[in-house]
C-alpha positions as CSV (number, residue, x, y, z in Angstrom):
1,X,68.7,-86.6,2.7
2,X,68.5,-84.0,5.3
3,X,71.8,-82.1,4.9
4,X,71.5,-80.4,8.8
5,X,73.3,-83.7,11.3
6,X,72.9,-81.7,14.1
7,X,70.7,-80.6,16.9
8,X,69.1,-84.1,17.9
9,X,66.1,-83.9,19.7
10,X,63.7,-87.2,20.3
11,X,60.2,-87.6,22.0
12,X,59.3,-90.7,24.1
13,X,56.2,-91.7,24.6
14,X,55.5,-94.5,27.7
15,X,51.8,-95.9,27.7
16,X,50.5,-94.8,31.5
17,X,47.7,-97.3,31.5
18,X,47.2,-100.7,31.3
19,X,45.0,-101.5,28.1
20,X,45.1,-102.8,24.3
21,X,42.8,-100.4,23.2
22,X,44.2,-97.7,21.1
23,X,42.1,-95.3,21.8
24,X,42.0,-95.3,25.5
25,X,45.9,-95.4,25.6
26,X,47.4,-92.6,28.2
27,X,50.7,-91.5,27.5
28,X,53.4,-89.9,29.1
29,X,55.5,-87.5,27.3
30,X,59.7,-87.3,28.0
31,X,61.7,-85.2,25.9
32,X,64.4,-82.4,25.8
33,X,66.0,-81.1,28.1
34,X,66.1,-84.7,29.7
35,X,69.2,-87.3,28.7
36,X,68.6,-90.5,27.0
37,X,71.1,-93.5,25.8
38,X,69.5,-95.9,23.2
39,X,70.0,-99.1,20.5
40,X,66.8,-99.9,18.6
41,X,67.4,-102.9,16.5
42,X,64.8,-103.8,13.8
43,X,65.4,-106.4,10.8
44,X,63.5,-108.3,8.6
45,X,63.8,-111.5,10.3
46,X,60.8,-113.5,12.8
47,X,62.8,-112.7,16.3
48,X,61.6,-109.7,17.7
49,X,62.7,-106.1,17.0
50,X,64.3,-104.7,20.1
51,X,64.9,-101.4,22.1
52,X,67.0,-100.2,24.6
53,X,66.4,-96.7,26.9
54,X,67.7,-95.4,29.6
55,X,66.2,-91.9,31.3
56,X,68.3,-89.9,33.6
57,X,67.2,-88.1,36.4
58,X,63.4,-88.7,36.2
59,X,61.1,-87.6,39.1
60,X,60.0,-89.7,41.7
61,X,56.5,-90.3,40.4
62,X,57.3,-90.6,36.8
63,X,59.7,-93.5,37.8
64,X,57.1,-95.0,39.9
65,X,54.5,-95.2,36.9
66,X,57.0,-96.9,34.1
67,X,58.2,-99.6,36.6
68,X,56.9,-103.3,34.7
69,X,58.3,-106.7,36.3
70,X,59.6,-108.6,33.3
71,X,57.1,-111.5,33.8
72,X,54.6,-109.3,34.1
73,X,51.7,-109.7,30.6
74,X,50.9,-106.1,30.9
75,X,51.0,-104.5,27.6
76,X,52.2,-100.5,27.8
77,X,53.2,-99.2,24.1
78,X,56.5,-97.0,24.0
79,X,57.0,-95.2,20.8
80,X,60.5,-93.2,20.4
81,X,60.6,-90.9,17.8
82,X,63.7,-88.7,17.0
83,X,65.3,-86.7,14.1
84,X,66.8,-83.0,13.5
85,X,64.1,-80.6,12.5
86,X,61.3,-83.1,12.3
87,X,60.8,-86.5,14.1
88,X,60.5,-89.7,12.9
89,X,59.0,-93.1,14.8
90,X,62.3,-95.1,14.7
91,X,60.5,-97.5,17.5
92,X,56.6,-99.0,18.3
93,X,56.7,-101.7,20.3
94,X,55.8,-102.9,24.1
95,X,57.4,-102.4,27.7
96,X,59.4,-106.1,28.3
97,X,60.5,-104.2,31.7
98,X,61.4,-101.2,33.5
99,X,63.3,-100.4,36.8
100,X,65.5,-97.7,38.4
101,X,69.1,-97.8,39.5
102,X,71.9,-95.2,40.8
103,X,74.9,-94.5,39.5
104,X,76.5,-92.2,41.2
105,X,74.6,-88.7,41.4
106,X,72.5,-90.0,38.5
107,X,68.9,-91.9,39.0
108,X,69.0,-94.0,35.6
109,X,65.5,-95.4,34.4
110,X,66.1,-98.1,32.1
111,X,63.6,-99.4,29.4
112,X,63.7,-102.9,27.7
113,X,61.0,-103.3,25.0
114,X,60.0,-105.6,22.1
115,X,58.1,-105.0,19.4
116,X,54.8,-107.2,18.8
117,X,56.0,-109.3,21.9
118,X,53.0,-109.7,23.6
119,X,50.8,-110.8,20.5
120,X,53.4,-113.1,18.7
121,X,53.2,-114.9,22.1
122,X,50.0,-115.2,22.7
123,X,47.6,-114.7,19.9
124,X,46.1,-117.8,19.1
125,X,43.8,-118.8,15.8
126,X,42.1,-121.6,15.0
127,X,40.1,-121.9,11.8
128,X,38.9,-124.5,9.2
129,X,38.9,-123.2,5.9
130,X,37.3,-125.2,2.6
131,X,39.4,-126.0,-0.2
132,X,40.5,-123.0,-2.7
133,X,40.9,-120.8,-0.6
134,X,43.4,-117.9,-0.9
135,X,45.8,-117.6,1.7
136,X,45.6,-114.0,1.3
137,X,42.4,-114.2,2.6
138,X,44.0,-116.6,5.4
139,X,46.4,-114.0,6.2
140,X,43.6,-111.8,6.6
141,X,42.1,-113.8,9.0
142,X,45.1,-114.8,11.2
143,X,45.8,-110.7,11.5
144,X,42.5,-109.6,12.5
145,X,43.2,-112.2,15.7
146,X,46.4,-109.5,17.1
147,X,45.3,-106.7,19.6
148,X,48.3,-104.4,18.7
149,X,49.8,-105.6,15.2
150,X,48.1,-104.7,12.4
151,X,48.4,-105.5,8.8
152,X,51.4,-103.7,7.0
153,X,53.0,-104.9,3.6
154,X,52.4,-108.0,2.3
155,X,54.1,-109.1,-1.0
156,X,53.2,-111.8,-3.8
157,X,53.0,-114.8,-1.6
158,X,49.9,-115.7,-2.1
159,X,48.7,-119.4,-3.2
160,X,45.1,-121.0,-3.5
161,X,44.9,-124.6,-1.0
162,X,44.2,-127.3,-2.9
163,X,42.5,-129.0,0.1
164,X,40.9,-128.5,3.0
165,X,43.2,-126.7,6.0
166,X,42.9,-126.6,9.4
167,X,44.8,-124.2,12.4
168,X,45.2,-124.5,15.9
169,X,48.6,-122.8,16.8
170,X,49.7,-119.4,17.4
171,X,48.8,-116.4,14.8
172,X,52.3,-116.0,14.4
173,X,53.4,-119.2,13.4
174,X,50.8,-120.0,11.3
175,X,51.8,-117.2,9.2
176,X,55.3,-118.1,9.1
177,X,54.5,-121.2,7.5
178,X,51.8,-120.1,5.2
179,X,54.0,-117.2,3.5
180,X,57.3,-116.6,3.6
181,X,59.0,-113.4,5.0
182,X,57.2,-112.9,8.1
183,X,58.1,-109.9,10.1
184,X,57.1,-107.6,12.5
185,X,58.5,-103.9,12.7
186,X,56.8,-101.3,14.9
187,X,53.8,-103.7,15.3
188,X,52.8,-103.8,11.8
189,X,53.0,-107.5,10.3
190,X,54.7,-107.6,6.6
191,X,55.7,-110.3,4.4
192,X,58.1,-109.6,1.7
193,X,60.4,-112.0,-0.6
194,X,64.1,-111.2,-0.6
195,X,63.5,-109.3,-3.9
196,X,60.3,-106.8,-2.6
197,X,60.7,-103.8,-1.3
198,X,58.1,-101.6,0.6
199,X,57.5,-98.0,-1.1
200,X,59.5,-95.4,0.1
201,X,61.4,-92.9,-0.6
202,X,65.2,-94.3,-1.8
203,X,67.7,-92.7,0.3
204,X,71.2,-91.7,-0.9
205,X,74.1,-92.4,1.2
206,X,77.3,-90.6,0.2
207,X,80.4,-89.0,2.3
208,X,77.8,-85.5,2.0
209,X,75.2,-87.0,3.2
210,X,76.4,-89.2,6.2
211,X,78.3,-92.1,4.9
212,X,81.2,-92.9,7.6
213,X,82.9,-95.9,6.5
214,X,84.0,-98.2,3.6
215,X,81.2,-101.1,2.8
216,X,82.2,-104.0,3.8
217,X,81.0,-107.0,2.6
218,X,79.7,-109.7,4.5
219,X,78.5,-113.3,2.6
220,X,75.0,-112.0,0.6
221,X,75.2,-108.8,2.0
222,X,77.5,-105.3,3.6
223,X,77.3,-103.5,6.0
224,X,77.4,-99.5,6.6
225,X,77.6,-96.8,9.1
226,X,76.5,-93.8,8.5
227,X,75.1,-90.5,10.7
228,X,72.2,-91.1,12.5
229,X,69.2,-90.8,10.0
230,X,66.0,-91.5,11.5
231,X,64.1,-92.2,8.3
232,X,65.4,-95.1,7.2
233,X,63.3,-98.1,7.1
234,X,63.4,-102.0,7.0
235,X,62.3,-103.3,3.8
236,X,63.1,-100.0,1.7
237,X,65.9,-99.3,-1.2
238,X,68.6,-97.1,-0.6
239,X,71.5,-96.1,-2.7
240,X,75.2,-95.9,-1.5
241,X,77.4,-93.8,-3.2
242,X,80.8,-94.3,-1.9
243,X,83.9,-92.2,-3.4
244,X,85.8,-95.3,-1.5
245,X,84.6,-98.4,-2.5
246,X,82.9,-97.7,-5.8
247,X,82.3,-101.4,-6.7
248,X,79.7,-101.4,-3.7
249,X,77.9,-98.7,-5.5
250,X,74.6,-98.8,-6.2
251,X,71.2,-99.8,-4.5
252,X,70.4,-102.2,-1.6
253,X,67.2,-103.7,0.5
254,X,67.6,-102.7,3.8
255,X,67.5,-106.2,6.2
256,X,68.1,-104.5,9.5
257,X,69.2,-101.6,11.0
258,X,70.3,-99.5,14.3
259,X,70.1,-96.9,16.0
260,X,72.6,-96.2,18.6
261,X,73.6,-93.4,20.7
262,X,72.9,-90.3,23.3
263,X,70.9,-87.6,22.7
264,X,71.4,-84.8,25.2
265,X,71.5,-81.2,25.6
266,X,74.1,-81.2,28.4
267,X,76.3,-84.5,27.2
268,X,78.2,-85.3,24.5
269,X,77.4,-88.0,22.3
270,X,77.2,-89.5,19.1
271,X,74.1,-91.2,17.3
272,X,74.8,-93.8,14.3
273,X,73.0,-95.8,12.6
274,X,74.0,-99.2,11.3
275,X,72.6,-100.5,8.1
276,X,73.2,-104.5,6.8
277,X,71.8,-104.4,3.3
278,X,70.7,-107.4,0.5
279,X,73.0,-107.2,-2.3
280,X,70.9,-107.3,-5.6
281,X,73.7,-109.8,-7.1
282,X,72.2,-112.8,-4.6
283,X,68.7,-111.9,-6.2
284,X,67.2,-113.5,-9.7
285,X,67.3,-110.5,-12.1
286,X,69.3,-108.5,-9.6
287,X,66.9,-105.9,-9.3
288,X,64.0,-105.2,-6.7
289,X,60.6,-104.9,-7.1
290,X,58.0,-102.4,-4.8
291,X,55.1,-103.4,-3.2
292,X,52.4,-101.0,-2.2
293,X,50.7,-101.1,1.3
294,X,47.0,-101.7,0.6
């Protein structure tokens, strides 16, 4: 856990042009010294992983190129990254919209984005498939139909069909009812049962390393504050160590998570991050199992 919680900085990154392609994407860069306020929300359920932004005091022509219209199909990517000495992704997704309003002396640029929106809405697949085949290889399929989500984790949810299957529906739903724990988080598709976790590094939360409140329990689950750290992922195993609550001790799948805050280098502000994690009591066995990416 990094042990420096101070001296936020962030880097966001708003796709210029209008395309799908990754390698033609044009970005503009905003960072320090400029003011942001943000809530990123990601979980491990099908809605849509969500971010909120808002820029003061952009210039004039900067303003003028991230403007979208909220009905508008256009796909532009905005990454944020943020952290102390090193930067983390702690959002990928698309521009839902973006417009400029005044408040006060302040020009505020505010961002709405969602992460796989575009594609879960209108990627499309329809395929016949012979009987035996492995839904793995489905999944494959179904994934290769996205323009911007590409394949992430995918857990032991893989069958063989018995008989022949057909599609005509949306990618996304057709993988939400071919294997179960379908999610997208910063447009990478995974699939993990309740008791899989992705690989990565387990994080320890304690009252020296961020922890700011007393677990508190909620049905299969609790839920955590602690100080904002951006490496956290959904789908990992951390560890809470609380001097506190000790019977909450021990580790956790993280389901969601957020980010929340101001990052500035003439305002004060705080950045948290909120953490809602699987209690391994709800799971058979009661421990958690890691799955590679392949």
């Amino acid at each position: 856990m990094e042990s420096k919680k101070f001296g936020r900085k962030f880097r966001l990154l708003v796709q210029e042009n209008a395309t799908e392609v990754e390698k033609d994407m044009v970005f503009m860069e905003i960072k320090d010294p400029f003011t942001i306020n943000f809530s990123v929300n990601r979980d491990v359920n099908s809605s849509l992983n969500t971010m909120n932004v808002s820029i003061h005091n952009l210039a004039k022509t900067t303003r003028a190129k991230i403007f979208k219209d909220r009905y508008s199909d256009v796909y532009k990517r905005v990454i944020l990254q943020a952290g102390y000495d090193t930067l983390y992704t702690i959002f990928q997704g698309s521009m839902f919209s973006a417009f400029s309003t005044r408040s006060d002396s302040d020009i505020i640029t505010e961002i709405e984005c969602k992460d796989g929106g575009i594609d879960v809405k209108n990627a499309q697949f329809s395929e016949t498939f012979s009987k035996g085949i492995d839904t793995g290889d489905i999944i494959d399929k179904a994934i290769q139909q996205f323009k911007t989500i590409t394949k992430g984790t995918i857990g032991g949810n893989k069958t063989t069909k018995k008989r022949a299957t057909s599609y005509a529906d949306r990618v996304y739903d057709v993988l939400g009812r071919e294997i179960t724990g379908v999610f997208v988080d910063n447009e990478k598709l995974h699939s993990l049962k309740d008791n899989e976790v992705i690989d990565y590094q387990i994080l320890k939360f304690n009252s020296e390393t961020g922890l700011l409140n007393v677990p508190q329990r909620q049905d299969t689950y609790i839920e955590v504050d602690v100080l904002f750290e951006p490496r956290v992922q959904v789908a990992q195993a951390v560890q809470i160590e609380s001097s506190v609550a000790p019977e909450f001790n021990g580790q956790y799948k993280v389901i969601g998570l957020k980010h929340a805050g101001v990052i500035s280098a003439t305002m004060d502000g705080r950045v948290t991050t909120s953490l809602s994690l699987l209690m391994p009591d709800q799971l058979s066995g009661g421990k958690f199992k890691t799955v590679k990416t392949k």
